[in-house]
Structures are given as C-alpha cells and as structure tokens.
Predicted model as a PDB file, atoms N, CA, C, CB and O in Angstrom, pLDDT in the B-factor column:
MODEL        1                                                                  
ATOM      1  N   UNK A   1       0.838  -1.191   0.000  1.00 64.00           N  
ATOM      2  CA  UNK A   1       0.000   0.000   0.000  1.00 64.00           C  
ATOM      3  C   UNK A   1       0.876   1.245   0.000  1.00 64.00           C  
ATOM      4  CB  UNK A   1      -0.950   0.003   1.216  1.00 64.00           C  
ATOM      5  O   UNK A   1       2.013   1.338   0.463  1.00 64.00           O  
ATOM      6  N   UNK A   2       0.161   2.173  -0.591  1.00 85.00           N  
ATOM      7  CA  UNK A   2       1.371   3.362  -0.661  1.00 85.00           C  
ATOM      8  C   UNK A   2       0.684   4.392  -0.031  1.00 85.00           C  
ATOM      9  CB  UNK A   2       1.952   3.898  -2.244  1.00 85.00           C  
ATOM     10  O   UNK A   2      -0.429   4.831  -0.320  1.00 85.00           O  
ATOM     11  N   UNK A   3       1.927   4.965   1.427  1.00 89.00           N  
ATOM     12  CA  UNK A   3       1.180   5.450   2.607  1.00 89.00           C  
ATOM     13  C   UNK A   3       1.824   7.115   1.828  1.00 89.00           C  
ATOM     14  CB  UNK A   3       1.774   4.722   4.605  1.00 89.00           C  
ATOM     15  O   UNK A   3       2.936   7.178   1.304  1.00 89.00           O  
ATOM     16  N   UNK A   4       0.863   8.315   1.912  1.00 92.00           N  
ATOM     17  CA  UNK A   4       0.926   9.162   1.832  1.00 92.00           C  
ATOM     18  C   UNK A   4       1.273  10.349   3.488  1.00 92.00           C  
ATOM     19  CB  UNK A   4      -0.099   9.078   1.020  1.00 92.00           C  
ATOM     20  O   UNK A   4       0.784  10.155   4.600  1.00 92.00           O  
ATOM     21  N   UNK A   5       1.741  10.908   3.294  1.00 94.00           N  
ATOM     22  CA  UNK A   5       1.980  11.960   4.949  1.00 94.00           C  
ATOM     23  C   UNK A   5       1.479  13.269   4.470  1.00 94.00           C  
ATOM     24  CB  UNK A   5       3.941  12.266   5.659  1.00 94.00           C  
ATOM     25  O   UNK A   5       1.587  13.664   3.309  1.00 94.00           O  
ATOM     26  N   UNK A   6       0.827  14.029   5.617  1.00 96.00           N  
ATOM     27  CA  UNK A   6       0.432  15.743   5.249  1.00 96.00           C  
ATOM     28  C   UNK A   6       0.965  16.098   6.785  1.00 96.00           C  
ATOM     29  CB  UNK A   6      -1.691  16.285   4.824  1.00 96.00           C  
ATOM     30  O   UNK A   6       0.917  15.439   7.824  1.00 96.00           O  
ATOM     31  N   UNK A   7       1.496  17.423   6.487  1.00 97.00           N  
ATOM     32  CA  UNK A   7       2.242  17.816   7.632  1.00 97.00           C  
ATOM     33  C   UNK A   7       1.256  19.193   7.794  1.00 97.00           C  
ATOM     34  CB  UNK A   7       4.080  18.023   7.370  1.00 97.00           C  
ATOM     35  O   UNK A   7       1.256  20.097   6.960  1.00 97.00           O  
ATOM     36  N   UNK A   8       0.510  19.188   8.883  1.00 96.00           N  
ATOM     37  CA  UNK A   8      -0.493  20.783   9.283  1.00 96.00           C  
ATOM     38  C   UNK A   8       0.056  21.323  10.042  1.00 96.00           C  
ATOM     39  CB  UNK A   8      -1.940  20.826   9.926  1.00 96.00           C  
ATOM     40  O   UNK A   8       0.501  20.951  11.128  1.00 96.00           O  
ATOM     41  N   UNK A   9       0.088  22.591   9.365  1.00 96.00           N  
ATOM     42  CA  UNK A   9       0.678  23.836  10.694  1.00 96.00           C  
ATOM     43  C   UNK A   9      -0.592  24.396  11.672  1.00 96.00           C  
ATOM     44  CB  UNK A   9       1.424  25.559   9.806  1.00 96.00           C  
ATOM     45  O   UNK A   9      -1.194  25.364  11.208  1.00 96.00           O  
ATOM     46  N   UNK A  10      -0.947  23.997  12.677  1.00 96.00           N  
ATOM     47  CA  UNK A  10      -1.655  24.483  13.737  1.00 96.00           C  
ATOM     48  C   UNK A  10      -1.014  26.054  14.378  1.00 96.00           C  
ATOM     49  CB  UNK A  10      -1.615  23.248  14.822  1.00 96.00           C  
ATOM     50  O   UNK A  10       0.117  26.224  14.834  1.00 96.00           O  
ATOM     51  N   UNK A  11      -2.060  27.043  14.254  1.00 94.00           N  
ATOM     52  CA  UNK A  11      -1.481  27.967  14.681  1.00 94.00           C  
ATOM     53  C   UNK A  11      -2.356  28.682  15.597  1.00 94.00           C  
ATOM     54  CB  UNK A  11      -0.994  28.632  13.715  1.00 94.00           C  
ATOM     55  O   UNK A  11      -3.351  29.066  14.982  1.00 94.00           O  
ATOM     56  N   UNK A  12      -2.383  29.067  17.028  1.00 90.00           N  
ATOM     57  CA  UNK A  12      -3.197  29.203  17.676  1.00 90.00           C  
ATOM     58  C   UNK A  12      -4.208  28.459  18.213  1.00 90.00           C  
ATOM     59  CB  UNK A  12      -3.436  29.809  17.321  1.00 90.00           C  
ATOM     60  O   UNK A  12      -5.201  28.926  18.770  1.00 90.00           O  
ATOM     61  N   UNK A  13      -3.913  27.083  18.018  1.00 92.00           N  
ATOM     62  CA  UNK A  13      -5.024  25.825  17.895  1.00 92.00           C  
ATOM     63  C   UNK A  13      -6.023  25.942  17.049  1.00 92.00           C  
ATOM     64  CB  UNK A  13      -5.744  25.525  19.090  1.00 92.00           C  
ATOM     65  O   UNK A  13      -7.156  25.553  17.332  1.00 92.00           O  
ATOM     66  N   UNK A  14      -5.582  26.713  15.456  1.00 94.00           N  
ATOM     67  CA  UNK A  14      -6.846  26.401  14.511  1.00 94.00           C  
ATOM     68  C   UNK A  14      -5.557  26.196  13.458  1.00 94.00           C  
ATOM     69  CB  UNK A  14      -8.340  27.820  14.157  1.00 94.00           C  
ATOM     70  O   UNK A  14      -4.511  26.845  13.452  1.00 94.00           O  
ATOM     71  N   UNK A  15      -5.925  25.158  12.621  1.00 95.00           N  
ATOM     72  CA  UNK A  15      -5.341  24.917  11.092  1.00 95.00           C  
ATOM     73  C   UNK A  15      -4.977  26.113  10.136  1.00 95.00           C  
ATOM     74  CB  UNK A  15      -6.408  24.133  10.282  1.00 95.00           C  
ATOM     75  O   UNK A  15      -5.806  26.660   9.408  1.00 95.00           O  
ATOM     76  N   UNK A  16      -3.773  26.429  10.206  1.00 95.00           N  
ATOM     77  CA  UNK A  16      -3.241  27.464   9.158  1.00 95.00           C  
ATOM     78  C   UNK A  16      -3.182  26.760   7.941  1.00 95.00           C  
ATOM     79  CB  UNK A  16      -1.807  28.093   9.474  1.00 95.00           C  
ATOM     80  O   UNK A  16      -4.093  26.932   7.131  1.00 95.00           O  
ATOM     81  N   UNK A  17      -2.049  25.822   7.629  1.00 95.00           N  
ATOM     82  CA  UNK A  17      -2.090  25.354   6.540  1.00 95.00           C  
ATOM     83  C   UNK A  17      -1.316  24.131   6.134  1.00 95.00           C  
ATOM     84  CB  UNK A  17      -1.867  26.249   5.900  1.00 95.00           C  
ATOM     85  O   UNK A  17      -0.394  24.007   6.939  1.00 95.00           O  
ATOM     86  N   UNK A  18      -1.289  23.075   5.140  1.00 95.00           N  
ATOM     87  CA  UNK A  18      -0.667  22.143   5.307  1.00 95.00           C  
ATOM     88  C   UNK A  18      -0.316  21.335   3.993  1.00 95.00           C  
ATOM     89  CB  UNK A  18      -1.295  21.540   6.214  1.00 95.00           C  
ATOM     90  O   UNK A  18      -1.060  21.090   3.043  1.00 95.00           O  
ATOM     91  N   UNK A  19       0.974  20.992   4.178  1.00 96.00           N  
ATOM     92  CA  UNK A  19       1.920  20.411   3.235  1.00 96.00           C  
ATOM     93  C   UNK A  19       1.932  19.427   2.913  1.00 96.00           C  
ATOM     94  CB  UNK A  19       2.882  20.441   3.411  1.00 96.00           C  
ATOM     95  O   UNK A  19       1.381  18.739   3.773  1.00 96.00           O  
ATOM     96  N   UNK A  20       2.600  18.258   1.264  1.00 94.00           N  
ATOM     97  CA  UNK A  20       2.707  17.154   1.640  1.00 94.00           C  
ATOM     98  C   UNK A  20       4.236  17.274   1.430  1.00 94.00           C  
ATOM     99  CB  UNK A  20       1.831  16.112   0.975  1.00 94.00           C  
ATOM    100  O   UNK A  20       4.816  16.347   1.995  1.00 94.00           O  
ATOM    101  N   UNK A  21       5.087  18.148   0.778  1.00 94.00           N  
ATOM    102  CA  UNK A  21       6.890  18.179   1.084  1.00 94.00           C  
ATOM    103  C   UNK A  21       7.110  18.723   2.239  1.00 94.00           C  
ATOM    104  CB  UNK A  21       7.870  19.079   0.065  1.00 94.00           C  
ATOM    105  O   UNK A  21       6.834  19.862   2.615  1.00 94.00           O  
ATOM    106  N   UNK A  22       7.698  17.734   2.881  1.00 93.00           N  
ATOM    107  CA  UNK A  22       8.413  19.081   4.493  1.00 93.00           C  
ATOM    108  C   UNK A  22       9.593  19.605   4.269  1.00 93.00           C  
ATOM    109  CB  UNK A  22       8.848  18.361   6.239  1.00 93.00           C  
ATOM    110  O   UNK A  22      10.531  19.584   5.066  1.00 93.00           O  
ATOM    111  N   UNK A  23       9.595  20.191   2.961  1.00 95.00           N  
ATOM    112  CA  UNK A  23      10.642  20.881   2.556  1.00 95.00           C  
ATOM    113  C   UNK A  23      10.323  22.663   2.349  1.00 95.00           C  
ATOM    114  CB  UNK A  23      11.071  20.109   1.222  1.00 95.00           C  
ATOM    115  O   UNK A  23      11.066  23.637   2.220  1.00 95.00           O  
ATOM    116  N   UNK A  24       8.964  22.493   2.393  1.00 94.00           N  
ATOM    117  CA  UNK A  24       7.773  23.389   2.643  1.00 94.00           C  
ATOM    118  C   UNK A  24       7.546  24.214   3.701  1.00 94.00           C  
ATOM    119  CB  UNK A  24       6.788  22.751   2.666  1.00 94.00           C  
ATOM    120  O   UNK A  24       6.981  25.307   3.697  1.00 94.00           O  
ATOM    121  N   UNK A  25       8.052  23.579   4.656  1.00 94.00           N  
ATOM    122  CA  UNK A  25       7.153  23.472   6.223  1.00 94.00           C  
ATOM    123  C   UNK A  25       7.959  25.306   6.564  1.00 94.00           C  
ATOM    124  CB  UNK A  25       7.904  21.504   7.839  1.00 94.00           C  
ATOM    125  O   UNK A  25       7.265  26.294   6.806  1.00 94.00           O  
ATOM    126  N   UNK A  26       9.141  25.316   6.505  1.00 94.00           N  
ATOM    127  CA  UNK A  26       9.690  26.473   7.120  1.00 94.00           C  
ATOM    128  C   UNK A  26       9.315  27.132   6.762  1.00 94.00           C  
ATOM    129  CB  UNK A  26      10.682  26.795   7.198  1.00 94.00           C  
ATOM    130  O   UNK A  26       9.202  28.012   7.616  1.00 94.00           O  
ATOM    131  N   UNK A  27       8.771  27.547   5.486  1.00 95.00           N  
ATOM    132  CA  UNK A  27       7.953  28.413   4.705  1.00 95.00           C  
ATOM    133  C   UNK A  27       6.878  28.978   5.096  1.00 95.00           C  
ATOM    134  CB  UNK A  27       7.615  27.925   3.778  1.00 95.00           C  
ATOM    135  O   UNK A  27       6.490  30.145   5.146  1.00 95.00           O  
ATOM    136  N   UNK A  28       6.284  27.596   5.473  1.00 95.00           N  
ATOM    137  CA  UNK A  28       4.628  28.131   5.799  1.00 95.00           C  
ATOM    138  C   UNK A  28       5.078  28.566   7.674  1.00 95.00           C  
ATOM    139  CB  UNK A  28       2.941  26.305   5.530  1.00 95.00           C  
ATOM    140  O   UNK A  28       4.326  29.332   8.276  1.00 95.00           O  
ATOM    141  N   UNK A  29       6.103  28.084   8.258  1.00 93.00           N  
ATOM    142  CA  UNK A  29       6.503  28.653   9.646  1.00 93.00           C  
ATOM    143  C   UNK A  29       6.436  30.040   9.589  1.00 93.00           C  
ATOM    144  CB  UNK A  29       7.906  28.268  10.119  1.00 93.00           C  
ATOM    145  O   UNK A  29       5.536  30.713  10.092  1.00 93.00           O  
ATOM    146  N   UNK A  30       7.716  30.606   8.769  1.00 94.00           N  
ATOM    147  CA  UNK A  30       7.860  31.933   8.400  1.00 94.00           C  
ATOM    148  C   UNK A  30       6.935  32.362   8.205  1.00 94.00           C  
ATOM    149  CB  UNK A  30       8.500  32.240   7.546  1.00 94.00           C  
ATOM    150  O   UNK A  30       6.617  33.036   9.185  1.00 94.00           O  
ATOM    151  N   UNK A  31       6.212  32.400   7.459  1.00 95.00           N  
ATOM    152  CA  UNK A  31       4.656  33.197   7.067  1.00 95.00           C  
ATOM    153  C   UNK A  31       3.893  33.399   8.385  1.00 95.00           C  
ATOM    154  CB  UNK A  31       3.526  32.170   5.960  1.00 95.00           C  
ATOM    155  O   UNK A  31       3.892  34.430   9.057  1.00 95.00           O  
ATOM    156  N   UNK A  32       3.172  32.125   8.681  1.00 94.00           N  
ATOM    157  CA  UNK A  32       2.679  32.166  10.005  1.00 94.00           C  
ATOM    158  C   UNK A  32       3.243  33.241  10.799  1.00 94.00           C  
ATOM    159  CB  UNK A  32       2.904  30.945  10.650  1.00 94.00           C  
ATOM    160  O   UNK A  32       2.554  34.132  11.296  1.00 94.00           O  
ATOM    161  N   UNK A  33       4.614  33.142  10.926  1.00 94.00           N  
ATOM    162  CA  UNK A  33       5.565  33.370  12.420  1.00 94.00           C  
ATOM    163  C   UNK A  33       5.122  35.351  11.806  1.00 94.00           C  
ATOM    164  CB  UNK A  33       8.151  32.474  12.446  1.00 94.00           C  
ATOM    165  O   UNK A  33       4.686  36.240  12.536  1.00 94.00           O  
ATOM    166  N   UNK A  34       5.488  35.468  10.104  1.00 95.00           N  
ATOM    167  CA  UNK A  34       5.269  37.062  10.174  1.00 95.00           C  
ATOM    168  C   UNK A  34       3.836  37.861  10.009  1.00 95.00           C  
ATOM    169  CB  UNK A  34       6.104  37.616   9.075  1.00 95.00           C  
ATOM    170  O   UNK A  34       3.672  39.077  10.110  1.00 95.00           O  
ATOM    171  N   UNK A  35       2.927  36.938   9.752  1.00 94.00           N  
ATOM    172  CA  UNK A  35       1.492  37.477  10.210  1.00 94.00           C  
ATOM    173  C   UNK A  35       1.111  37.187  11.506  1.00 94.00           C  
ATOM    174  CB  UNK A  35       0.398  36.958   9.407  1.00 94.00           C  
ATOM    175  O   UNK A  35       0.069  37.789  11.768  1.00 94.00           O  
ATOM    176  N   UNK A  36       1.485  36.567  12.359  1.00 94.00           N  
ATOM    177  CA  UNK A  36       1.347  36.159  13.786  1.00 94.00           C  
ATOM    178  C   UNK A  36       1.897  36.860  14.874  1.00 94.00           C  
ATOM    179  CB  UNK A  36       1.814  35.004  13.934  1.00 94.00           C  
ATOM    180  O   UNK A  36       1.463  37.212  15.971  1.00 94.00           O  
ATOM    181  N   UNK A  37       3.125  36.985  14.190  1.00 93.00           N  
ATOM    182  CA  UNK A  37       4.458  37.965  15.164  1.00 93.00           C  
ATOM    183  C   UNK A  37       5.133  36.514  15.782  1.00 93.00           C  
ATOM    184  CB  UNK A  37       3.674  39.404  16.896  1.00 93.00           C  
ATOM    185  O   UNK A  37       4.512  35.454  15.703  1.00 93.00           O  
ATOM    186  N   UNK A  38       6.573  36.622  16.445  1.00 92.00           N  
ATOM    187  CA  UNK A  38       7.550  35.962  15.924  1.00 92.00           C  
ATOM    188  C   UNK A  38       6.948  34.861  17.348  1.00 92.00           C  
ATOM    189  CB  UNK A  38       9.313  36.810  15.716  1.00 92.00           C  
ATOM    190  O   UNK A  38       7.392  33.713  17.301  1.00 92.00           O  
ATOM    191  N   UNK A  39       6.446  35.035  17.975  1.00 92.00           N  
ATOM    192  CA  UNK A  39       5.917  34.621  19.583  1.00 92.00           C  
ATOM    193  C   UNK A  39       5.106  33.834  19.502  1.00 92.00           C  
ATOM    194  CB  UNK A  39       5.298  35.596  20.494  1.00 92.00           C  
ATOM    195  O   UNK A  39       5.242  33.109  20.487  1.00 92.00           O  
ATOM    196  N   UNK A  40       3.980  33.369  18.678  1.00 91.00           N  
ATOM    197  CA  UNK A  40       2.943  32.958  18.511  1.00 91.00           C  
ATOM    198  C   UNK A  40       3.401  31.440  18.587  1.00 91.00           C  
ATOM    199  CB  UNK A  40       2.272  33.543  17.348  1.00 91.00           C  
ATOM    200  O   UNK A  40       4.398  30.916  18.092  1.00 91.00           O  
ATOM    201  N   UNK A  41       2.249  30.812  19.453  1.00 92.00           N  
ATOM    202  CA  UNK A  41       1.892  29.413  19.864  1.00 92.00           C  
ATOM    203  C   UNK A  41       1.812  28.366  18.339  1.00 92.00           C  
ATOM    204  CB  UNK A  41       0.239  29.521  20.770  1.00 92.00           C  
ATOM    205  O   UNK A  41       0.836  28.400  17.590  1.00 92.00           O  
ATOM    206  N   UNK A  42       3.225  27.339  18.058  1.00 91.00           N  
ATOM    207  CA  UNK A  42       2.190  26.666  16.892  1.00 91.00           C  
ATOM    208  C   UNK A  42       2.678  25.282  16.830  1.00 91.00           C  
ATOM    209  CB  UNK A  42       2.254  27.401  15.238  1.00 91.00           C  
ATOM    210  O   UNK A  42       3.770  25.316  17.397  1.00 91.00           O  
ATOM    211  N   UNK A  43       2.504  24.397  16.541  1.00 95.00           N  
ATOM    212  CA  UNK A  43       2.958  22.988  16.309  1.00 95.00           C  
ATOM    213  C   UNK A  43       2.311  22.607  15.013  1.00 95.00           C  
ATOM    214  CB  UNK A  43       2.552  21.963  17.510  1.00 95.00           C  
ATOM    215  O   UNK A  43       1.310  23.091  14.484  1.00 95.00           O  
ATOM    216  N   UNK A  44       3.390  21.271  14.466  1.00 95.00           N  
ATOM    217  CA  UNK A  44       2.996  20.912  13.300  1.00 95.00           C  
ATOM    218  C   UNK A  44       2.424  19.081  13.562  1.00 95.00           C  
ATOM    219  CB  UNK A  44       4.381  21.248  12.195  1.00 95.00           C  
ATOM    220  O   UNK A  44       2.974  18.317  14.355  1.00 95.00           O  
ATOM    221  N   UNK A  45       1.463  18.789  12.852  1.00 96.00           N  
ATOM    222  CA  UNK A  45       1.090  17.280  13.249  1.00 96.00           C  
ATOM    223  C   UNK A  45       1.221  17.053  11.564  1.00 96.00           C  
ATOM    224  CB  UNK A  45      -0.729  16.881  14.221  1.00 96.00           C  
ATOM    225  O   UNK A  45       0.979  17.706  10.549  1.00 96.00           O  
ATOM    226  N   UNK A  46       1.781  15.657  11.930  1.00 96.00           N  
ATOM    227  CA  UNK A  46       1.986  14.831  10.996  1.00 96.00           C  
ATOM    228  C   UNK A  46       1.248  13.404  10.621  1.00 96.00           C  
ATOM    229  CB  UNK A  46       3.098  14.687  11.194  1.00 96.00           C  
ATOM    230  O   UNK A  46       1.484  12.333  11.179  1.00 96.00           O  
ATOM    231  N   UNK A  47       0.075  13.674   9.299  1.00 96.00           N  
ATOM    232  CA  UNK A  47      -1.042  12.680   9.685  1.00 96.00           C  
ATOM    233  C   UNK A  47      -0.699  12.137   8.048  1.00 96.00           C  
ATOM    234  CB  UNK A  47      -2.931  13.398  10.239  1.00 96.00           C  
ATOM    235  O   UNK A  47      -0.225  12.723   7.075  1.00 96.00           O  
ATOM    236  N   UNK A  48      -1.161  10.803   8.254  1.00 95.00           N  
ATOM    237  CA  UNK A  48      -0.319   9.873   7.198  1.00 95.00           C  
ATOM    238  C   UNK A  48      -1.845   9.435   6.785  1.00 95.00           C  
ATOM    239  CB  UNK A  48       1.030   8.440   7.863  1.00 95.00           C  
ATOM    240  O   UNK A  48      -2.897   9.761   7.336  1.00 95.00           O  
ATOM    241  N   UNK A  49      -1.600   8.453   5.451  1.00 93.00           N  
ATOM    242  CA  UNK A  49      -3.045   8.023   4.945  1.00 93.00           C  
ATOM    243  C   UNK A  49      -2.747   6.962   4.307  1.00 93.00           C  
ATOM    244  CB  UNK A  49      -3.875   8.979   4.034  1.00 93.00           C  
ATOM    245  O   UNK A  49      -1.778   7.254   3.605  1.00 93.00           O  
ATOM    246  N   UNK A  50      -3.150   5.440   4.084  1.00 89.00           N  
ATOM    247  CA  UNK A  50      -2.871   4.929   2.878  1.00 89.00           C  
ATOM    248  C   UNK A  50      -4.111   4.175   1.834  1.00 89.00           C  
ATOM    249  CB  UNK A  50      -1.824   4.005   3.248  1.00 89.00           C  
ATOM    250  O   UNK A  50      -5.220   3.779   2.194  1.00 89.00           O  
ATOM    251  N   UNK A  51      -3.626   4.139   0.715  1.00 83.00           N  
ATOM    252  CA  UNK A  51      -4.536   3.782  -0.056  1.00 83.00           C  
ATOM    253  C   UNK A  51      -5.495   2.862   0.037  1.00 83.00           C  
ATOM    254  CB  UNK A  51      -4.102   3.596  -0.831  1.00 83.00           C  
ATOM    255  O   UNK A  51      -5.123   2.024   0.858  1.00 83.00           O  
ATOM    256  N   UNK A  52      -6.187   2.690  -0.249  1.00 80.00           N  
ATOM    257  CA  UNK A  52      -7.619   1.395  -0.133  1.00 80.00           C  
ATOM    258  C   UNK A  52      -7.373   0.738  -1.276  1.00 80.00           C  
ATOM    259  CB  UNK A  52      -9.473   1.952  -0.184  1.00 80.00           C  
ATOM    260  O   UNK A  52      -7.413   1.357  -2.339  1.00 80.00           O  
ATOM    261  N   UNK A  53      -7.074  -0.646  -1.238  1.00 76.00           N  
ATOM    262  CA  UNK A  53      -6.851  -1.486  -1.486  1.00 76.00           C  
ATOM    263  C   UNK A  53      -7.753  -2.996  -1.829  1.00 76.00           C  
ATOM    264  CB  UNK A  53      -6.187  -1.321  -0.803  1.00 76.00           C  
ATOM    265  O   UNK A  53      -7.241  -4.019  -1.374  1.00 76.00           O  
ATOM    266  N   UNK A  54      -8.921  -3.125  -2.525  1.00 77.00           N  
ATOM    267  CA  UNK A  54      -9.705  -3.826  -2.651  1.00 77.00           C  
ATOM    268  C   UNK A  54      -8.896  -5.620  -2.177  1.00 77.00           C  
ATOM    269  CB  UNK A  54     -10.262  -3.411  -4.130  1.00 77.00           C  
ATOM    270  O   UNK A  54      -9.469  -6.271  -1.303  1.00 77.00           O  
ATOM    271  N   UNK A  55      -7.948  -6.049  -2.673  1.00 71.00           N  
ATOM    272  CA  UNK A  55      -7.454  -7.195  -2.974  1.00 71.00           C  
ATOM    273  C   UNK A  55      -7.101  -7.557  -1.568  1.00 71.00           C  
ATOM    274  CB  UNK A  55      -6.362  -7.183  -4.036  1.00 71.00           C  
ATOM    275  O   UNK A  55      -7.346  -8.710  -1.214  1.00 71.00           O  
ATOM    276  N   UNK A  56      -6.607  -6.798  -0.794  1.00 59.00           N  
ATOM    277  CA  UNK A  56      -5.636  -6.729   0.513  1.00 59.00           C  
ATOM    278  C   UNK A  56      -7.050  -6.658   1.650  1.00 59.00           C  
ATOM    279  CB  UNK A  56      -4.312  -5.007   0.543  1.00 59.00           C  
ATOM    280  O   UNK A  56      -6.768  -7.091   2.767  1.00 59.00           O  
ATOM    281  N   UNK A  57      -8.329  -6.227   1.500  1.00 59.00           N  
ATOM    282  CA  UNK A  57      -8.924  -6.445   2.697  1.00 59.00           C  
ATOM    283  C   UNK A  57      -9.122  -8.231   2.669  1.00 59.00           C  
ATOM    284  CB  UNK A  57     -10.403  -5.456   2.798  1.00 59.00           C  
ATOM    285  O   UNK A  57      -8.736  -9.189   2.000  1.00 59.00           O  
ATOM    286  N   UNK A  58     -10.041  -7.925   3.941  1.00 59.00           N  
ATOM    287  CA  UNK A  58      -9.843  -9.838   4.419  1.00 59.00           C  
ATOM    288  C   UNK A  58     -11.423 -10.300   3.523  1.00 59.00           C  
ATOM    289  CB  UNK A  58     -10.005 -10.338   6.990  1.00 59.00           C  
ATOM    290  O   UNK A  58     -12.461  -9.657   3.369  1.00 59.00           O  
ATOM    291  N   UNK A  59     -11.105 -11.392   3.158  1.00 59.00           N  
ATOM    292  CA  UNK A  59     -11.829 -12.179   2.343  1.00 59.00           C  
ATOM    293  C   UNK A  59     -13.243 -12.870   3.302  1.00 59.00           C  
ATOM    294  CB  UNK A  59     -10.708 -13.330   1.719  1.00 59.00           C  
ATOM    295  O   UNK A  59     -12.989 -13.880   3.958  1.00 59.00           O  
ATOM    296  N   UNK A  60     -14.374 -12.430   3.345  1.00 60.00           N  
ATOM    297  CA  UNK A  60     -15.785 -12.746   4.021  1.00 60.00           C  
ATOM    298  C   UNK A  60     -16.774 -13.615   3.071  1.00 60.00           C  
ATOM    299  CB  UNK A  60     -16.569 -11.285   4.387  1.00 60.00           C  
ATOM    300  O   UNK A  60     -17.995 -13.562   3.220  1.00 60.00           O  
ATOM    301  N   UNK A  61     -16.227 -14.316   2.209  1.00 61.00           N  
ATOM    302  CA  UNK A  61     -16.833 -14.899   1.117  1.00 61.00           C  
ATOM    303  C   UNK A  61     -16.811 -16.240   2.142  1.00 61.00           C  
ATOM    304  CB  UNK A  61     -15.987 -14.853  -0.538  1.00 61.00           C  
ATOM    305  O   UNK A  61     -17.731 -16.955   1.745  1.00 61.00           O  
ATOM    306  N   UNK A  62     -16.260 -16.773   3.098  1.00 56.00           N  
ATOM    307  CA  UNK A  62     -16.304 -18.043   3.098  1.00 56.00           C  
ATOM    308  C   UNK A  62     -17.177 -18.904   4.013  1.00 56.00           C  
ATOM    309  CB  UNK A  62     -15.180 -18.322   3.226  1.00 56.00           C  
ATOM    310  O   UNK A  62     -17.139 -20.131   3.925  1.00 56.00           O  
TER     311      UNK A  62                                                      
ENDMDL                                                                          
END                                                                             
C-alpha cells in the first residue's frame, strides 16, 4: 500500500495550513511566524493516509 503523509501547521489551535513536502514546512513557519508575530503558539502534526486497497482487505466470502 502506498502510505501518503500531510504535515499541518496548527497555529493558535486552529489549522493554518498544510503540506505534503516538508521541505515546505519552514515556509509556511515563516509566514505564520510574520502574520502572527515571531511569539505565537504553533505545532505541526503529521497525519499519514494509505490507499484502499480492494485485494488486501480480508476475504468474508467463506
């Protein structure tokens, strides 16, 4: 299965915005950090997903 990741910037405890490169992430920090001011409360969560897979669930035919 091919697991996908999205990385959300929480800012103030509401969803600013969110990535799937975390090559990204400082970017959207910076932004945040200069409409926010440099002080502001934020963490990033990292929520993964993977594909659905018809073949791979369990077999109830029997």
């Amino acid at each position: 299965m091919k697991t996908q990741a999205e990385y959300i910037v929480i800012v103030n405890g509401r969803p600013f915005f969110s990535v799937t490169n975390p090559c990204n992430l400082q970017m959207v920090v910076n932004e945040a950090r200069s409409r926010f001011g440099k002080d502001i409360p934020f963490e990033i969560l990292k929520q993964t997903t993977e594909s659905y897979e018809p073949s791979a669930s369990a077999d109830d035919s029997k």
